[in-house]
N, C-alpha and C positions, 0 to 999 in steps of 0.2 A: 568289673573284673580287673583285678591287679594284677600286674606280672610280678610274683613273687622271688621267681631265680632265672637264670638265665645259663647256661653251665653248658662248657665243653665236655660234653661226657664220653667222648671217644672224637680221636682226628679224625676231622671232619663230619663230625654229629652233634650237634646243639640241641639242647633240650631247651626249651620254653614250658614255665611252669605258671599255672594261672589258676589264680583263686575260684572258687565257684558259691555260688549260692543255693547248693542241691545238698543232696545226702550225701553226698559224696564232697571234700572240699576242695578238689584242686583236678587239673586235667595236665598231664605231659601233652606237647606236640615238639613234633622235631625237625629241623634243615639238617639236608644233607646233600652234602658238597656233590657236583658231577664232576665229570671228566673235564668239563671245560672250565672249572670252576664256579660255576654258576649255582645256585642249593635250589634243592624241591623242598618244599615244606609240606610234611605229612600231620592232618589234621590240623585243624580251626579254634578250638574253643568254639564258649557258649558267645551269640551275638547282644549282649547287654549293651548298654549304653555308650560304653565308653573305652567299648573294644576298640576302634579302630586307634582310639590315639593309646592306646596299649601294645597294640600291634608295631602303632609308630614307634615306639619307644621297645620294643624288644627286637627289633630290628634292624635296630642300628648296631648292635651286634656284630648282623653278617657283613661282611667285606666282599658282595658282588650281590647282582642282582638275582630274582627270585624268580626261576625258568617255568617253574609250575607249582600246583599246590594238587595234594593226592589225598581224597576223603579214604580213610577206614572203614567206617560203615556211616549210618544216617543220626544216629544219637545225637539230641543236640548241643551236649557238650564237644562231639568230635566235629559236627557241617552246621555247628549257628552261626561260627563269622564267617562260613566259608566264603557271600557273595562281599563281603567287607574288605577282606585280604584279599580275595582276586582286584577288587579296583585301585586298591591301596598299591601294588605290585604291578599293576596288568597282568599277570601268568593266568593261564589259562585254571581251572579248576578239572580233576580228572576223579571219577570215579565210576566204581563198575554198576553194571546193567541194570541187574539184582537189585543192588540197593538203592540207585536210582528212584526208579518204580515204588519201591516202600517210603521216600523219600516224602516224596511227590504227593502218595495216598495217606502219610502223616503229617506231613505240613505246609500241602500246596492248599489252594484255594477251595478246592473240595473235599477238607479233612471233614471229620464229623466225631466230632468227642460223643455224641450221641449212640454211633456204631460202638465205640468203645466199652462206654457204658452198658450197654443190651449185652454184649459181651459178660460183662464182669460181673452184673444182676445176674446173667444166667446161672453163673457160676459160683453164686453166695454171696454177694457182696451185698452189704447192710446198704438203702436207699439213703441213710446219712452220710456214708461216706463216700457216697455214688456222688450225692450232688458235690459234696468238697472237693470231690476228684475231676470233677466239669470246669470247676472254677480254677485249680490249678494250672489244668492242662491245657485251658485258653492261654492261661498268662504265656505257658512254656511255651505254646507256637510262636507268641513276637517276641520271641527271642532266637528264633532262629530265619537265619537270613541265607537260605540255599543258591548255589547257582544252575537256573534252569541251561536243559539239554547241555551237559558237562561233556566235555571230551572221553567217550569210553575210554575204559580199562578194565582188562579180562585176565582171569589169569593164564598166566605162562608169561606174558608182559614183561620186558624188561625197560626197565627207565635207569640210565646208568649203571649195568650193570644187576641192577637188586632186580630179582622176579616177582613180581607178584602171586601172590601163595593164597589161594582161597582159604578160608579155616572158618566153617560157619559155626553157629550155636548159638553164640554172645547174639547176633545179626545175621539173620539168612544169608547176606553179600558180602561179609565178613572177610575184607582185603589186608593182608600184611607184606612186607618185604622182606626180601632174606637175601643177603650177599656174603658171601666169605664167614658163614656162619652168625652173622651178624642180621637178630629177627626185628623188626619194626613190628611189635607187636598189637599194636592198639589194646582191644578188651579183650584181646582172644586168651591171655593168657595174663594175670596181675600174682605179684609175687606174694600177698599176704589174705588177701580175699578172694571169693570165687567170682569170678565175673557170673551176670546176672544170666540165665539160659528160661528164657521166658517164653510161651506158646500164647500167640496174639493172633485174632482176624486176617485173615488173608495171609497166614505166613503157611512154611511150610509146614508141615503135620508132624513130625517127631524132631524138635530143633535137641532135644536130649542128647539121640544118637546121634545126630550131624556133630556135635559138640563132643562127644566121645570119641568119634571119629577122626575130629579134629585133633584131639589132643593125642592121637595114637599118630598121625602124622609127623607131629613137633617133634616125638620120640625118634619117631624113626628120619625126621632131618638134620636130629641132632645137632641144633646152633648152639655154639657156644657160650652168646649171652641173648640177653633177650631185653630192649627198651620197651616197657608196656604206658598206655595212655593213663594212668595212675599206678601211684607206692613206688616202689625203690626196680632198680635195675635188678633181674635175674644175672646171679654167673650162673647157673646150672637149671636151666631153661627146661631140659630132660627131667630131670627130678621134680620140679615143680608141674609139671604134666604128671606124673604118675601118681603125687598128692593128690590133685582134683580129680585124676581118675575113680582113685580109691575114696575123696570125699564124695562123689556123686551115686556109687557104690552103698558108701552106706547112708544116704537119704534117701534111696529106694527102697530099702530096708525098714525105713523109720517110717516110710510112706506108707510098706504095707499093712506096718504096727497100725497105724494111725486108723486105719480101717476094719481092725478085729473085731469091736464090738456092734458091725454094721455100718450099713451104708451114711457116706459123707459126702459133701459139695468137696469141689475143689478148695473156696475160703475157710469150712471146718478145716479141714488137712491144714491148710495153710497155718491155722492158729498152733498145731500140735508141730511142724518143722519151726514155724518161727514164733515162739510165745512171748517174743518181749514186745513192750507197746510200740506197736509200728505207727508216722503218721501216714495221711491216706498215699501219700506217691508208695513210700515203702511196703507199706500191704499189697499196693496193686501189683510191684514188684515181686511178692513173698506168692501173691496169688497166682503168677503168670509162671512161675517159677516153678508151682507147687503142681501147674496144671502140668508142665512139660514133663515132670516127673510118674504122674498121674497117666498119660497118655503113652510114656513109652511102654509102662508096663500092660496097659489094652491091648497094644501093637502086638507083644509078647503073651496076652493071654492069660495074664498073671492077673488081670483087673477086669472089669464089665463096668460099662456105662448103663445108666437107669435117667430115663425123661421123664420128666411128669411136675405139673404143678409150676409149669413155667422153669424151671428147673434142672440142673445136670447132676447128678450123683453118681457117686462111684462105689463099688462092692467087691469083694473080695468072692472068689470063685464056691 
C-alpha cells in the first residue's frame, strides 16, 4: 500500500490517500484536528505489508499527536491497519457495537469462509467460483489487522465537536461524522459510484431500506460538503443522495424485469443488473447486492421466495 497524496482538503482536515489492491483502487482516510489540537484519524486502510511504514510516512504530515483513531464500518480497506495505527500512535481505536460484532464474525478467529460460501451456493453461485472465492477471502482476512474490544462509540457521540450519525446500508454499523455541515462520510455516500448495499449471513434483513433511509437522512441534514472514503469530495452532498435514491429506484425496477419470464436465483438476477464480466469478489458483490434488492421487494410483497433443490429462487406474484 502506497500513500499516493496527502492533502489539506479543508482547515484542519487531511486526507490520506492509499493505493489498494481490490476492485476498487484507492481508499481516503482522514485527521482531523480537535480543540486541543491534537487529530483523530478516521479509518485505517487495508493492513498489507508495508502499511505501517506508510502510515509512518504520512504522518509526518500532522503537527501534533494522534488522540484516537475512529473505524467507519468493518471493511477491510476502512479496519485492516486499524491494530497497526493504534500501536504506531498509542490512540486508542474507537468503533461502534454494531459493527464491532460483524467485525469479529468476519475476521476474528472464528470466521468461516465456509458459512459464506453455503450462503452464496444457496443463492446461485456456480461451485467454480465458490471455490475462487474461498481462496480469495482467506487471503483478504491477513490483511486485516483489527483491534479487539475497541472503545465503544454509539451514535449521538460527540468526539470534538462532530456527532456521530449512524447511516447503515453500505454496513449494518455504518458510522459517520457531521460538524458545522461538514460529513465524514466513509462508504455511506461516494460521489461517482453507488456504494455496494449488500445482504450477507447474519446481517440485518432489509440493508436496502436502512440505506434509503439512510440517504433520506443526508437530505434532510443537509451538509454542505461531504469527504467520502473513495472518488472526489461532494460540494452538494444533498443532491448526490437524491441520485442514489432515484439510482436504487430504478434497479428495483430492472430487478423486477429480470423476473418476467419466471422464476430466478438471486446469481441469475445478478447476471441481468450486472452483465459485464465480473471477477469472483465482484460477482459476490453484484450477488449480495442483487439479493438486497431482491429481498426488499418480498418485504414489500412485490416478490415471493421458492426453496427447493438446495436452492432460493425468486418469482414474481
Amino acid at each position: 500500500m502506497t500513500a499516493d497524496h496527502v492533502t489539506d482538503v479543508m482547515d484542519g482536515i487531511v486526507r490520506f490517500t492509499f493505493a489498494l489492491p481490490l476492485g476498487i483502487d484507492h481508499v481516503h482516510c482522514y485527521a482531523l484536528r480537535g480543540q486541543d489540537g491534537a487529530w483523530t484519524v478516521v479509518d485505517t486502510g487495508l493492513g498489507v505489508d508495508d502499511a505501517r511504514e506508510r502510515w509512518q510516512l504520512a504522518l509526518r504530515r500532522l503537527d501534533a499527536p494522534v488522540e484516537r483513531i475512529v473505524v467507519t464500518h468493518f471493511h477491510p480497506d476502512h479496519v485492516g491497519a486499524a491494530a497497526l495505527l493504534a500501536a504506531l500512535t498509542g490512540a486508542p481505536v474507537l468503533q461502534g457495537a454494531i459493527d464491532y460484532v460483524q467485525c469479529v464474525r468476519t475476521w476474528g478467529p472464528e470466521r468461516s469462509s465456509e458459512r459464506l460460501l453455503a450462503y452464496m451456493r444457496e443463492h446461485g453461485l456456480p461451485d467454480g467460483e465458490a471455490d475462487t472465492l474461498r481462496s480469495e477471502n482467506e487471503a483478504l482476512a491477513g490483511l486485516v489487522h483489527y483491534v479487539r474490544d475497541p472503545t465503544p462509540l454509539e451514535p449521538g457521540d460527540r468526539l470534538d465537536g462532530w456527532e456521530v450519525i449512524h447511516l447503515p446500508g453500505h454496513a449494518d454499523g455504518h458510522l459517520c461524522l457531521l460538524r458545522d455541515g461538514v460529513l465524514i462520510a466513509g462508504d455511506a455516500l461516494l460521489a461517482t459510484i453507488s456504494p455496494n448495499v449488500g445482504l450477507y449471513p447474519e446481517a440485518r434483513p432489509d440493508p436496502l431500506a436502512d440505506y434509503l433511509e439512510s440517504l433520506e437522512r443526508i437530505v434532510g441534514l443537509a451538509p454542505s460538503v461531504a469527504f467520502a472514503g473513495h472518488g472526489e469530495t461532494m460540494t452538494d452532498p444533498v443532491a448526490r443522495a437524491r441520485e442514489l435514491i432515484a439510482h436504487h429506484h430504478e434497479r428495483l425496477e430492472r430487478t423486477r424485469e429480470a423476473l418476467a419470464d419466471g422464476p430466478g436465483t438471486a446469481y441469475d438476477v445478478s447476471l441481468a443488473l450486472f452483465p459485464g464480466p465480473l471477477g469472483p469478489v465482484l460477482r459476490r458483490f453484484a450477488l449480495a447486492e442483487t439479493r438486497a434488492h431482491l429481498e426488499y421487494l418480498v418485504f414489500r410483497d412485490e416478490l415471493s421466495r421458492i426453496a427447493g433443490d438446495g436452492l432460493v429462487r425468486y418469482r414474481r406474484p
